[in-house]
C-alpha positions as CSV (number, residue, x, y, z in Angstrom):
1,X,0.0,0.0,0.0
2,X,1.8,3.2,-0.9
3,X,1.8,5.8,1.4
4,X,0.2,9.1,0.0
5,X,0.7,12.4,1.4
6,X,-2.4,14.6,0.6
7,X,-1.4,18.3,0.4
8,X,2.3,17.2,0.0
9,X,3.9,20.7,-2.7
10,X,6.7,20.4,-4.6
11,X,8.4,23.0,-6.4
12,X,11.2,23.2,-9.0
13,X,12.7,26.5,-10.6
14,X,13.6,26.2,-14.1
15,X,15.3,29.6,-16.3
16,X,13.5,29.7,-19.5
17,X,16.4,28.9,-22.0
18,X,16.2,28.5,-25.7
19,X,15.2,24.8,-26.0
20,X,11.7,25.9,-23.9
21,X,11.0,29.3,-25.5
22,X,8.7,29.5,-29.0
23,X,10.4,30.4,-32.0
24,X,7.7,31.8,-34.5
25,X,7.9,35.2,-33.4
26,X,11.5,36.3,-33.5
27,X,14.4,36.8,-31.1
28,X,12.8,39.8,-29.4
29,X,9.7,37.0,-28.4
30,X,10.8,34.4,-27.3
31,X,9.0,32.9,-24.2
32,X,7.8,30.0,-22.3
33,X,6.3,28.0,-24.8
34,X,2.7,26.3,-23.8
35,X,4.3,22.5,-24.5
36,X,7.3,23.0,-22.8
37,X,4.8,24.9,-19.5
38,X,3.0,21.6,-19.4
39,X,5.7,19.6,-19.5
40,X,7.3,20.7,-16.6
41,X,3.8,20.8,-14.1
42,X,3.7,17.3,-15.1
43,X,7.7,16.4,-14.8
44,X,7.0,18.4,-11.0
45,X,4.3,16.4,-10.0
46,X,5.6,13.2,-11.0
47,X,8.6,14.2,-9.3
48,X,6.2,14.5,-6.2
49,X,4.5,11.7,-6.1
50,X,7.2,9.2,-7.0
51,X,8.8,9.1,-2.9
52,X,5.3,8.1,-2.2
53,X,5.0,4.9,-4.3
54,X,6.2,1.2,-3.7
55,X,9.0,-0.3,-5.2
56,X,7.9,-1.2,-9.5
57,X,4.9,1.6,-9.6
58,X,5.4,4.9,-11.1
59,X,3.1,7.5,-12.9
60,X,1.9,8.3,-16.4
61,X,-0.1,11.5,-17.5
62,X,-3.6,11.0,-18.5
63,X,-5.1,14.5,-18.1
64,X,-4.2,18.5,-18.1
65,X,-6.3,21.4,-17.6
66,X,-4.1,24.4,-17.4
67,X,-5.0,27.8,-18.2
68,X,-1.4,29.8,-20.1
69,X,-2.2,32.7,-18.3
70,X,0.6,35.6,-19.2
71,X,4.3,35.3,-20.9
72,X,7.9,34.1,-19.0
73,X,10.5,35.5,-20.8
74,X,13.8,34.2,-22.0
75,X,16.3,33.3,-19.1
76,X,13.3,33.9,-16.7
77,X,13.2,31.7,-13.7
78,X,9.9,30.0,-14.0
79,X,8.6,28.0,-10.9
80,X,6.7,25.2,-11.0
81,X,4.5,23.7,-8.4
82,X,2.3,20.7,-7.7
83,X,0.4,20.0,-4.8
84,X,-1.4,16.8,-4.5
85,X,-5.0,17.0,-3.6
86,X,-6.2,13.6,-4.1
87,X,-5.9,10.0,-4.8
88,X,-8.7,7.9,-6.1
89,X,-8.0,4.2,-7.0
90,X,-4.9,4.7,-8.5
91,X,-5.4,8.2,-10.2
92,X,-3.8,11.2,-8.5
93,X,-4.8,14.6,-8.7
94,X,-2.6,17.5,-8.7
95,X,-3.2,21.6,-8.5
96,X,-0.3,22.7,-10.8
97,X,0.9,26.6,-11.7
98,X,3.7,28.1,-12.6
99,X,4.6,31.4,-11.6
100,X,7.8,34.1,-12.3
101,X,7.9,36.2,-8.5
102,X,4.0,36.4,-8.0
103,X,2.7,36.7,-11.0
104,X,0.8,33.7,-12.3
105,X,2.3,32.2,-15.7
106,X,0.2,29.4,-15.7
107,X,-2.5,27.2,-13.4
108,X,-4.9,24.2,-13.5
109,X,-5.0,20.7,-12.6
110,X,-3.0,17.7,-13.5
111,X,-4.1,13.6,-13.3
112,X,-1.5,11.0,-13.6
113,X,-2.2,7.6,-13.2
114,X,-0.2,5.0,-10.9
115,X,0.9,2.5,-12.7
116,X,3.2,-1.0,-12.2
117,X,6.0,-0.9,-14.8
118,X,6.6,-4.3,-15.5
119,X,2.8,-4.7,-16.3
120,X,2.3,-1.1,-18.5
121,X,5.4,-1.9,-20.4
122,X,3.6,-6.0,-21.2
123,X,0.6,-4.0,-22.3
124,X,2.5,-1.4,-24.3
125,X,4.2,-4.7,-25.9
126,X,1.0,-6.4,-26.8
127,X,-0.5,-3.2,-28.9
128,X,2.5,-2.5,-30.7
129,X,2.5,-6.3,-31.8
């Protein structure tokens, strides 16, 4: 039985660099891409949850709701947090945001999935096959 922590945060600071920023717009434009925002919610609350889980589980996304709510610049430091606000069976639900100082860069909600490794990557086998 894994041993969830309900309002357990996390948060990671990442600086906006060049792999992360849009393109599209030109050099004088370049910020926090929308991809690259969800990404790192859902690399922060996997990061999270994983201390919490027995030995062979781990976590998969399955859902995002997140609102891209104003631009992070180039070489901003962006921070990301999750807290987790529930577990149901074996999916976990996560408030997620990402901020730069107080203003709000980005917020929503986050699902993963707990999964067992060994068995995901049999089924992952089976439908490629």
């Amino acid at each position: 039985m894994s041993d969830y922590q309900i309002g357990a945060r996390r948060e990671d600071v990442v600086e906006v660099g060049g792999d992360q920023a849009i393109h599209f717009l030109g050099p004088e434009s370049r910020v926090l891409s929308t991809p690259q925002m969800i990404l790192l919610m859902e690399r922060c609350s996997r990061n999270l949850i994983l201390p919490m889980l027995q030995d062979g589980e781990d976590t998969v996304g399955t859902h995002v709701n997140v609102w891209h709510r104003s631009a992070a610049a180039l070489g901003s430091p962006v921070i990301f947090s999750s807290e987790l606000m529930s577990v149901n069976d074996r999916r976990a639900e996560f408030r997620v945001s990402a901020r730069v100082g107080e203003r709000i860069v980005g917020e929503g909600t986050h699902q993963r999935a707990v999964i067992r490794v060994a068995r995901f990557a049999e089924k992952v086998r089976e439908n490629a096959g």
